[in-house]
C-alpha positions as a LaTeX table, in Angstrom:
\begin{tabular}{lrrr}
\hline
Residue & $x$ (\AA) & $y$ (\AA) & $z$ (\AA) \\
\hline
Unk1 & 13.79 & $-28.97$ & 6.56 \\
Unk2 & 15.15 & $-25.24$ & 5.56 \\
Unk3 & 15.50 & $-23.55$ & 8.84 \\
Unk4 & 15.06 & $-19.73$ & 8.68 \\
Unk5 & 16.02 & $-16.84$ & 11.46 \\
Unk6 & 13.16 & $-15.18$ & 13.70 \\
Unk7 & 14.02 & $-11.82$ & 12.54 \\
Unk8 & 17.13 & $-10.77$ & 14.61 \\
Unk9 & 16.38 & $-13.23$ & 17.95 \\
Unk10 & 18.87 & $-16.15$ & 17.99 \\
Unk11 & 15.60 & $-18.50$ & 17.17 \\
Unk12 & 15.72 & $-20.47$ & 13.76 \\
Unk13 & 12.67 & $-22.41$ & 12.73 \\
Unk14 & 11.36 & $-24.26$ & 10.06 \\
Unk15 & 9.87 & $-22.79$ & 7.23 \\
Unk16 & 6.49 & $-24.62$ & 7.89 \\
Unk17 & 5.25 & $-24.26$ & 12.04 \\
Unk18 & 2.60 & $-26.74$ & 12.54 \\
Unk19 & $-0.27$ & $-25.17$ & 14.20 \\
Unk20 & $-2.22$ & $-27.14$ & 16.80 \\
Unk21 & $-5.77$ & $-25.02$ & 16.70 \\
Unk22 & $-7.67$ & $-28.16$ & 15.03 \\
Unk23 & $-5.96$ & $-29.88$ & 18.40 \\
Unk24 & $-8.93$ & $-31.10$ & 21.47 \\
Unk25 & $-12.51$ & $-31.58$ & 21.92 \\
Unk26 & $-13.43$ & $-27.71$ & 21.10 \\
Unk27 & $-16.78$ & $-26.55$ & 22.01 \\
Unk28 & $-16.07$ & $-22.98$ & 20.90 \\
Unk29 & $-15.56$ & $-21.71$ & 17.83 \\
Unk30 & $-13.87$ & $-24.31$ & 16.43 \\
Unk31 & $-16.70$ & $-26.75$ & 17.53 \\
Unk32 & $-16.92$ & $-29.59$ & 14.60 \\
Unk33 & $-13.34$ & $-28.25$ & 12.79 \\
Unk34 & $-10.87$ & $-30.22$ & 15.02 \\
Unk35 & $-9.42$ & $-33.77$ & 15.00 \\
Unk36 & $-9.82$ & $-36.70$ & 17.17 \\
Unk37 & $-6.93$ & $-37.11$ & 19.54 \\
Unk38 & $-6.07$ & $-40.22$ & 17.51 \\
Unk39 & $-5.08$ & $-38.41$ & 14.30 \\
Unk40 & $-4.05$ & $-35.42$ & 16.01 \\
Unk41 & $-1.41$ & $-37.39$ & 17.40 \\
Unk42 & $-0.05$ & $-38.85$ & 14.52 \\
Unk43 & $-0.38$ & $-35.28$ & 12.76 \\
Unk44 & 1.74 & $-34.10$ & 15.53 \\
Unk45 & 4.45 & $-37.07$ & 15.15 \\
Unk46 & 4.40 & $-36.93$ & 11.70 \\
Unk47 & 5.37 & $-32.93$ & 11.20 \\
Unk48 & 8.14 & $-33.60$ & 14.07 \\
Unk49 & 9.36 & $-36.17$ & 12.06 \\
Unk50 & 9.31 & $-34.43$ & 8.85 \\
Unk51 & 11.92 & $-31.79$ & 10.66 \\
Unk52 & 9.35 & $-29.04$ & 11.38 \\
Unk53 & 10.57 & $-27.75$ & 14.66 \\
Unk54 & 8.29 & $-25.10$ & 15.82 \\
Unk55 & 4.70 & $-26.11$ & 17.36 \\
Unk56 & 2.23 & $-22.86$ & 17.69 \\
Unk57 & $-0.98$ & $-23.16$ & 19.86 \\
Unk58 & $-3.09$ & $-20.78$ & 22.20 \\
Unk59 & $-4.76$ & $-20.93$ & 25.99 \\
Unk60 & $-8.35$ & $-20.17$ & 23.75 \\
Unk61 & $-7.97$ & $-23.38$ & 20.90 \\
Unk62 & $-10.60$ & $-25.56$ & 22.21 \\
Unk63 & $-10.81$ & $-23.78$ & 25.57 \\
Unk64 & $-7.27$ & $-25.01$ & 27.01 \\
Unk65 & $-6.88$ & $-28.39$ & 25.43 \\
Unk66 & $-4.49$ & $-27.63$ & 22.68 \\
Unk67 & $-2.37$ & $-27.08$ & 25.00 \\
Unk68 & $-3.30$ & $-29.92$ & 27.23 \\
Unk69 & $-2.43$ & $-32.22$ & 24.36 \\
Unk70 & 1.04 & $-30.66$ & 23.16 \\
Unk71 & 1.75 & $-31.59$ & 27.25 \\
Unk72 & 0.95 & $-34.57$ & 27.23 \\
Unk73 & 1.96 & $-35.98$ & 24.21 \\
Unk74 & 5.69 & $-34.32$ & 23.52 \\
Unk75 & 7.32 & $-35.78$ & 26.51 \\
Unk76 & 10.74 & $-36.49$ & 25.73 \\
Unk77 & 10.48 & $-34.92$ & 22.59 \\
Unk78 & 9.97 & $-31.60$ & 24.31 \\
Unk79 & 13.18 & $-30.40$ & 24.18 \\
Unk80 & 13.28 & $-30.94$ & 20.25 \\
Unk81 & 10.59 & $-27.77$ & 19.41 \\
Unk82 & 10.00 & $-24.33$ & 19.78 \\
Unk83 & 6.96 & $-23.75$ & 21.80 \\
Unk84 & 5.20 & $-21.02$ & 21.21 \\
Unk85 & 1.75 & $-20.34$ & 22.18 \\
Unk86 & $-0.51$ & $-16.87$ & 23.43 \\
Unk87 & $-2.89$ & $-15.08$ & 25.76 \\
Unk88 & $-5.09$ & $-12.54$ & 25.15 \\
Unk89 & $-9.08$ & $-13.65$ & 24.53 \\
Unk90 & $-11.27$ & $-14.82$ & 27.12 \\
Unk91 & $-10.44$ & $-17.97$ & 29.14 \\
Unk92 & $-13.26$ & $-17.40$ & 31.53 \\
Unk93 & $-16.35$ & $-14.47$ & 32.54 \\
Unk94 & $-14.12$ & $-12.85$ & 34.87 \\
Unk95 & $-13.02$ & $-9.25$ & 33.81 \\
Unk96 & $-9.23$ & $-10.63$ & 34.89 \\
Unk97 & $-9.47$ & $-13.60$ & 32.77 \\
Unk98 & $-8.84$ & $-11.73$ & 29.50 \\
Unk99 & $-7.18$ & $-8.70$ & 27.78 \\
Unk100 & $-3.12$ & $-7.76$ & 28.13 \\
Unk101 & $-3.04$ & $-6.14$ & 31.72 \\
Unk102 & $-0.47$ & $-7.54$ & 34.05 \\
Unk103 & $-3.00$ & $-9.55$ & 36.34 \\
Unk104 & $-4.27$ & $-11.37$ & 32.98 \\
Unk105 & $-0.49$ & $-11.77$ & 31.60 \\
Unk106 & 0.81 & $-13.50$ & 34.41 \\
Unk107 & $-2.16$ & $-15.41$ & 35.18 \\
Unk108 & $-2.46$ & $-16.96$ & 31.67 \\
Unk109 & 1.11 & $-17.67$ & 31.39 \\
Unk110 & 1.11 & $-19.95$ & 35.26 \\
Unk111 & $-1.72$ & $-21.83$ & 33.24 \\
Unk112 & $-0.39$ & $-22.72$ & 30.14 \\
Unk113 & 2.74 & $-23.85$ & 31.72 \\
Unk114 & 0.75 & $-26.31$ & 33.76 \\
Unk115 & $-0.61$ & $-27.29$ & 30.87 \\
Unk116 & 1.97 & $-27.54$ & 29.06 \\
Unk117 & 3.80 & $-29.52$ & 31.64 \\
Unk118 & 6.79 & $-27.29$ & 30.59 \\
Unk119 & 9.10 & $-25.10$ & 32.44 \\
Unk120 & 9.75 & $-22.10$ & 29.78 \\
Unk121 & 7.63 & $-20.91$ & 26.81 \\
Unk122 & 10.24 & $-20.55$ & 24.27 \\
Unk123 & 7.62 & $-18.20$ & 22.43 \\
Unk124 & 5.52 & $-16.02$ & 24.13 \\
Unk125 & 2.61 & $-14.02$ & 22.16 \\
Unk126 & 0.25 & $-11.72$ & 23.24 \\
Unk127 & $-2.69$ & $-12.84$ & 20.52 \\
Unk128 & $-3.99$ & $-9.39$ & 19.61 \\
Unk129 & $-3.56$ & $-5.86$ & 20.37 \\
Unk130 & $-5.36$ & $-4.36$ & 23.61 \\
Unk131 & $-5.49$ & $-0.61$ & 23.35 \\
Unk132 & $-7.43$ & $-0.36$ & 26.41 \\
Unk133 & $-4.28$ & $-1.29$ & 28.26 \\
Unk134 & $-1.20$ & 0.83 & 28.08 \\
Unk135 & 1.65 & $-0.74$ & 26.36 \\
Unk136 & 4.01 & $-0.22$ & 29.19 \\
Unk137 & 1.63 & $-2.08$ & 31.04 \\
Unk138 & 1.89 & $-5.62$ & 29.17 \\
Unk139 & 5.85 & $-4.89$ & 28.19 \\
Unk140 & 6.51 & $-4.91$ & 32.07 \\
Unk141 & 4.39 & $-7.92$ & 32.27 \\
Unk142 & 6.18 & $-9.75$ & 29.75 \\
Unk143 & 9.64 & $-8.22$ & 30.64 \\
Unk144 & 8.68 & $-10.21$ & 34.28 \\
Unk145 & 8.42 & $-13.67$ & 32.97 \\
Unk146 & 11.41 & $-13.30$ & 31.22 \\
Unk147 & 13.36 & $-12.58$ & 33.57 \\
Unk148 & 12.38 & $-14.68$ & 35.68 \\
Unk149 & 13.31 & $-17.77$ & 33.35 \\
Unk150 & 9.38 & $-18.82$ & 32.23 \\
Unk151 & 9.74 & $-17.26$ & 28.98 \\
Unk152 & 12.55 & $-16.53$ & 26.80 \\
Unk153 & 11.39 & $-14.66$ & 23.52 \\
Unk154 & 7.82 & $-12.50$ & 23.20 \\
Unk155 & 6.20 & $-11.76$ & 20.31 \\
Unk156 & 2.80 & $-10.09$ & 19.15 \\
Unk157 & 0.18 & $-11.57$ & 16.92 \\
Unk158 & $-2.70$ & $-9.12$ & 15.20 \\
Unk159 & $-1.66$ & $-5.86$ & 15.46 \\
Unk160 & $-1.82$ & $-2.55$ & 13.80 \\
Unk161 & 1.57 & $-0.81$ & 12.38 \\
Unk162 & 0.92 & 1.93 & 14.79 \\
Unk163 & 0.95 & $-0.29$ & 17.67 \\
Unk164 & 4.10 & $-2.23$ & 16.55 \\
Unk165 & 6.05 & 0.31 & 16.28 \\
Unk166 & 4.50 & 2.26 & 19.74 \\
Unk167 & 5.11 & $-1.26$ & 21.31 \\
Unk168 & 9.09 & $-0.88$ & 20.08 \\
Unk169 & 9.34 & 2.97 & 20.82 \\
Unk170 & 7.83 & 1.75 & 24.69 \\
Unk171 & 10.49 & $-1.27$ & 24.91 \\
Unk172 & 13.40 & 0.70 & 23.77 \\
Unk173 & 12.52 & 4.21 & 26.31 \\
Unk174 & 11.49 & 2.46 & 29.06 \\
Unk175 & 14.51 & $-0.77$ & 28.61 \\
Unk176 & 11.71 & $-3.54$ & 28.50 \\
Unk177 & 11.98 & $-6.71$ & 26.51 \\
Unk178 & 11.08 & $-6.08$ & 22.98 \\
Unk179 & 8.59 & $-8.35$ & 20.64 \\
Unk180 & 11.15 & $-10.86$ & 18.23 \\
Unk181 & 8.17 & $-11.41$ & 16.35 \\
Unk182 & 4.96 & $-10.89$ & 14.76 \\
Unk183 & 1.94 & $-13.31$ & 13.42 \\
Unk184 & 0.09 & $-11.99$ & 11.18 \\
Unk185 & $-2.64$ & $-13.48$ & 8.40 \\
Unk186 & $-1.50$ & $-13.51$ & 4.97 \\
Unk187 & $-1.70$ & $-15.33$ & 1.96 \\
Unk188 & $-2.44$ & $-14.52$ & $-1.83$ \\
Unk189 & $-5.86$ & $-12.82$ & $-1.31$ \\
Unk190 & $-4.54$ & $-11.43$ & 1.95 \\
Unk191 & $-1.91$ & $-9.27$ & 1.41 \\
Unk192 & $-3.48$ & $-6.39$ & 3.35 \\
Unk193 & 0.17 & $-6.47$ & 5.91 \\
Unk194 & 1.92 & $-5.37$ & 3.35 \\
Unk195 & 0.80 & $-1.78$ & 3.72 \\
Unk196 & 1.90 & $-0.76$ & 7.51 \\
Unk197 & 3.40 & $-4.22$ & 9.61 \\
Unk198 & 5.23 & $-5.89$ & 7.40 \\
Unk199 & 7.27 & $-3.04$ & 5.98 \\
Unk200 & 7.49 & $-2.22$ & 10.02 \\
Unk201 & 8.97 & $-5.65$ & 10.63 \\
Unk202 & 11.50 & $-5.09$ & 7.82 \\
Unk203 & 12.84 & $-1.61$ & 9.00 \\
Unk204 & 13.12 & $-2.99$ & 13.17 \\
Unk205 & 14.35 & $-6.76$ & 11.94 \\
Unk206 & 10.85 & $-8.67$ & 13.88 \\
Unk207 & 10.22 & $-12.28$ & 12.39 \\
Unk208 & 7.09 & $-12.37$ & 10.64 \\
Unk209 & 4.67 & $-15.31$ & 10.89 \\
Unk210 & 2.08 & $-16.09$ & 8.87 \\
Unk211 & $-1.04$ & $-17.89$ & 9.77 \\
Unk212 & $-3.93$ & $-19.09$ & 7.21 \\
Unk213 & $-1.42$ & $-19.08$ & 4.17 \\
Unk214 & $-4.39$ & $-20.62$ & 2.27 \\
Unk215 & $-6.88$ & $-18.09$ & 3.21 \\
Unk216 & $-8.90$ & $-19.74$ & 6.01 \\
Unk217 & $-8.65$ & $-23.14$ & 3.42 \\
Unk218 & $-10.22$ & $-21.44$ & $-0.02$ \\
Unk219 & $-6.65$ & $-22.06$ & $-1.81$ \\
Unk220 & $-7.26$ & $-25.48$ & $-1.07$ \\
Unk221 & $-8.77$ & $-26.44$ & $-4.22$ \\
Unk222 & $-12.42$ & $-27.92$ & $-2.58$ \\
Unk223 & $-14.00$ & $-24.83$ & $-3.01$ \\
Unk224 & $-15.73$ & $-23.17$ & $-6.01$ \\
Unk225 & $-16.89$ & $-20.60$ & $-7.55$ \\
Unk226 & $-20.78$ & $-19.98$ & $-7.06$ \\
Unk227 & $-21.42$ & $-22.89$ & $-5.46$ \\
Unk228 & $-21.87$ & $-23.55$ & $-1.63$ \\
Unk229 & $-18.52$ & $-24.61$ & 0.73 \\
Unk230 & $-18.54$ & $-29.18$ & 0.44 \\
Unk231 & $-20.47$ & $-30.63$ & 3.43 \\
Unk232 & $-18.01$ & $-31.15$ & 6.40 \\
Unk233 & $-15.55$ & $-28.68$ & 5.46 \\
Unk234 & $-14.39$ & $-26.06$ & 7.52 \\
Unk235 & $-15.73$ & $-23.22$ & 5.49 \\
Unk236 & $-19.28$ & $-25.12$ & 5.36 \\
Unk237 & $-19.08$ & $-24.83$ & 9.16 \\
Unk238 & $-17.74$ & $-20.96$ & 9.29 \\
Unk239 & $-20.82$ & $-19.91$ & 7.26 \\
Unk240 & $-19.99$ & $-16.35$ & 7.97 \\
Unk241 & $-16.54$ & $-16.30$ & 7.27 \\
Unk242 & $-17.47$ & $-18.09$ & 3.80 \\
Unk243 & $-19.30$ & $-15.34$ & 2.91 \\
Unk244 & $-16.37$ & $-13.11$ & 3.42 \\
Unk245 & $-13.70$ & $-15.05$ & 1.59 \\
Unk246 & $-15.92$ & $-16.17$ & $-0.82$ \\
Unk247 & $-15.46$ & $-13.23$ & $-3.38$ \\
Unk248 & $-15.04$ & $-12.58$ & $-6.84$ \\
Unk249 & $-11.39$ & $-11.41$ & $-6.47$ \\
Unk250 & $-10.37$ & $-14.43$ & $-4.09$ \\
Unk251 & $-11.84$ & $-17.07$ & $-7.14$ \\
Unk252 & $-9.98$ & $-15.15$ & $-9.82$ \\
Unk253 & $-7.02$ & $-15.59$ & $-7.55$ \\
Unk254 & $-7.89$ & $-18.92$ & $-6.79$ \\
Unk255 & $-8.29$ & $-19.38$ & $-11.07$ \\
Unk256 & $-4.46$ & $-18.58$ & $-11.55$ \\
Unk257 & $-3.76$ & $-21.04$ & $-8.62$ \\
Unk258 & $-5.11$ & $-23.43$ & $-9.90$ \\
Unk259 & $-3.38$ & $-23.06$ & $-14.03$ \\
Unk260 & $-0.53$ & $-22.77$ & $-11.69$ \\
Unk261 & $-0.56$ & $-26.36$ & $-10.39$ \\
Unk262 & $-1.55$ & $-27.95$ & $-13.28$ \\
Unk263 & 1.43 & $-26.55$ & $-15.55$ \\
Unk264 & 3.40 & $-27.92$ & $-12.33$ \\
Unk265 & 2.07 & $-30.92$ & $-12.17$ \\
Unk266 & 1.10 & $-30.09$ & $-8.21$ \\
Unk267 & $-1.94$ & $-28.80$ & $-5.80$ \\
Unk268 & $-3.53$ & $-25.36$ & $-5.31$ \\
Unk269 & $-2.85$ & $-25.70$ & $-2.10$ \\
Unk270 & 0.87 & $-26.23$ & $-2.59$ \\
Unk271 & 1.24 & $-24.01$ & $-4.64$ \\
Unk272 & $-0.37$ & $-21.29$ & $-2.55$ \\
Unk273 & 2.02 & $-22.39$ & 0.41 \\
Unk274 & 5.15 & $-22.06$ & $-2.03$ \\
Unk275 & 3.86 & $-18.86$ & $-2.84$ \\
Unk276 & 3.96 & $-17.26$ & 0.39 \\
Unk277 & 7.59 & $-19.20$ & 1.29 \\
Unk278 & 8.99 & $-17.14$ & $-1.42$ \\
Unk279 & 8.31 & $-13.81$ & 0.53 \\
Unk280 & 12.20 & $-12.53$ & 1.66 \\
Unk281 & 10.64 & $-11.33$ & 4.71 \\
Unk282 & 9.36 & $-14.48$ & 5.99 \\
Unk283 & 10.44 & $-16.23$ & 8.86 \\
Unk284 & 8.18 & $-19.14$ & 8.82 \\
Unk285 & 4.67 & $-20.08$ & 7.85 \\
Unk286 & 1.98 & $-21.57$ & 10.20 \\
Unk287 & 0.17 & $-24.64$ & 8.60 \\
Unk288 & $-2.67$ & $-26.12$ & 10.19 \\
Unk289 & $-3.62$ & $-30.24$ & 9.32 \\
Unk290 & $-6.63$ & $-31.94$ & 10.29 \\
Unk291 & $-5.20$ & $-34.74$ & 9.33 \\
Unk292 & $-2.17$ & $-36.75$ & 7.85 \\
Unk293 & $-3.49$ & $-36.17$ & 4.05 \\
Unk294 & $-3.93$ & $-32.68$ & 4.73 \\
Unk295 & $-0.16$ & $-32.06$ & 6.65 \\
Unk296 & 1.26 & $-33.89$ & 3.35 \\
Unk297 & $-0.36$ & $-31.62$ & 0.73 \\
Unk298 & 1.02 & $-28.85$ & 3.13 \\
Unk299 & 4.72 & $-30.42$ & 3.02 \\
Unk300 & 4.70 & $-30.78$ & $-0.79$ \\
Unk301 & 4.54 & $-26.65$ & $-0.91$ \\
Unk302 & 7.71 & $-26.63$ & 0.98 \\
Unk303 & 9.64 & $-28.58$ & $-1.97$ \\
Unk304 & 7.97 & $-26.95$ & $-4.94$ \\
Unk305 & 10.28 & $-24.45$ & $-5.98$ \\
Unk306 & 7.91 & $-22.25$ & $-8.35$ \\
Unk307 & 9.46 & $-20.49$ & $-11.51$ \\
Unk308 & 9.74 & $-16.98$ & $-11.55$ \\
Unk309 & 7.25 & $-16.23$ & $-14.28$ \\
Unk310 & 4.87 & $-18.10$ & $-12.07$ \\
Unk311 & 5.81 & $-15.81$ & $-9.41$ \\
Unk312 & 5.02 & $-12.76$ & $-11.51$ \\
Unk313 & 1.35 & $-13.92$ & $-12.28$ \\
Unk314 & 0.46 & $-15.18$ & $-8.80$ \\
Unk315 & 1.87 & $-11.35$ & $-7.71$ \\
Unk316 & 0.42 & $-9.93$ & $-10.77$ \\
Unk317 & $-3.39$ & $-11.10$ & $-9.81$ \\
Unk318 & $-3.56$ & $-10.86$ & $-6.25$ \\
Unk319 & $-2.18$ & $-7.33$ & $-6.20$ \\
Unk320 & $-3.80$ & $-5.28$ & $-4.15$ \\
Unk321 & $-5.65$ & $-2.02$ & $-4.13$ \\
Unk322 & $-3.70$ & $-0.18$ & $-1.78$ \\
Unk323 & $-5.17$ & 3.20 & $-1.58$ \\
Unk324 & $-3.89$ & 6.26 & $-0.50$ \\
Unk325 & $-1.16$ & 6.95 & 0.28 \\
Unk326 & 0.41 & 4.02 & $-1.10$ \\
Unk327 & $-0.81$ & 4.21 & $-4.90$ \\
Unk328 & 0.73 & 7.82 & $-4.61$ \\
Unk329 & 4.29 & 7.00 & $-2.95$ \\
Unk330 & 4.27 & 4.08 & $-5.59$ \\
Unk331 & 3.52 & 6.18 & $-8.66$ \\
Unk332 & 5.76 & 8.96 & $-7.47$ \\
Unk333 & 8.55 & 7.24 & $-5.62$ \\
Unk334 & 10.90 & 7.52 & $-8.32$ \\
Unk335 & 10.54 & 11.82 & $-8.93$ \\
\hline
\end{tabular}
């Protein structure tokens, strides 16, 4: 398993992080889209085994349990992964039991440690942005834990350029710890972080994460054009974000996928994955697996190696329209 550098933090992990959000019993909004604990399991052992060193979860996937699982089911193996998981969304009706202010920081971390059954978060990520609290707010917060032992990297997940890089200038002024990392979404028909955070992450050296490299499953292959999401699937469930995925762009995209796996004898889906891997910037890209079929047509995107032409068309057609003032700099950049 190629092991790859979280941006400038002494962390290296595997190119593929197995996310755990299809992990527990979830009666939220992943009600129907997760595994039993049964195959969970054996997704879990099998992606440890395959060398994949980095586990990502969240206090909100299914209300707690993801992490309930990863606790009770790494054990001795513990020691072995990076453990990374967030707070930021609701765990409760409380006004405390949400958002980035120090009471909610702290709070949320004491509870996934417990269940966790772990000592340290190796990876601590605040899940999305929270402009209602100031930055120097949930930097001191985080600054805290660290110190005191319970976390030992911080990153951010779902933010705006303009808060990244307020988030640095506040770490740097003020001498708090400083986010290693950021997760972001991306995959061929969603590029949109290529504009402001990614370019952001490249100029302060953050990791970048990805998460839904086959954009939320339609670079799977299952789905097709004008006709409804298969029964069961995870899509079929989402009905609203099908109809936002679901365009004419993302099957055109999906089209050159798929000509793409047939001259290479492979999967859309691994070739979407391979896709993404070939991004310089990229530290390591989160794949989710409802089950052991699923976490192996995953693993085959890590050995395709796609040829460069192949490159060219999959950049060529999911190019997108950046708008102002990035079609200008682009046109002009060379005067």
């Amino acid at each position: 398993m190629e092991l790859r550098p979280l941006g400038q933090s002494g962390l290296r992990l595997s190119a593929l992080t197995l996310g755990t959000m299809t992990f527990g019993d979830s009666q939220g909004f992943m009600k129907g889209a997760t595994s039993d604990d049964a195959t969970a399991r054996r997704v879990l052992d099998r992606a440890l085994d395959a060398g994949i060193n980095c586990l990502d979860t969240a206090n909100i996937y299914s209300e707690g349990q993801s992490e309930e699982r990863l606790g009770d089911w790494l054990g001795a193996r513990r020691h072995e992964v990076v453990l990374a998981t967030k707070c930021r969304f609701p765990m409760g009706p409380a006004p405390h039991q949400q958002g980035l202010s120090r009471r909610h920081i702290v709070e949320a971390c004491e509870a996934s440690l417990r269940r966790l059954r772990t000592d340290r978060i190796d990876l601590y990520q605040v899940h999305m942005q929270d402009t209602g609290v100031p930055i120097e707010e949930t930097l001191r917060a985080l600054d805290d834990l660290v110190t005191a032992g319970k976390v030992l990297y911080v990153g951010c997940s779902n933010y705006t350029g303009y808060r990244l890089i307020e988030s640095l200038w506040a770490s740097d002024r003020r001498h708090l710890v400083r986010y290693a990392s950021v997760q972001l979404q991306y995959s061929l028909v969603c590029r949109d972080a290529e504009r402001e955070v990614v370019p952001a992450c490249k100029a302060f050296g953050l990791g970048v994460m990805a998460w839904s490299p086959l954009g939320r499953g339609l670079l799977s292959g299952k789905y097709h054009r004008h006709a409804p999401p298969p029964e069961g699937s995870r899509l079929g469930t989402w009905t609203d974000t099908w109809k936002k995925v679901a365009t004419e762009r993302a099957f055109d995209i999906l089209e050159v996928v798929q000509e793409v796996a047939r001259e290479l004898n492979s999967t859309p889906a691994a070739v979407s994955l391979a896709w993404v891997l070939t991004r310089p910037w990229m530290s390591t890209v989160i794949i989710g697996a409802r089950d052991e079929m699923q976490l192996a047509q995953n693993l085959a995107g890590l050995a395709l190696k796609l040829p460069q032409e192949a490159i060219a068309r999959l950049d060529a057609v999911s190019e997108p329209a950046w708008g102002y003032p990035y079609d200008f700099i682009r046109v002009r950049q060379e005067w």
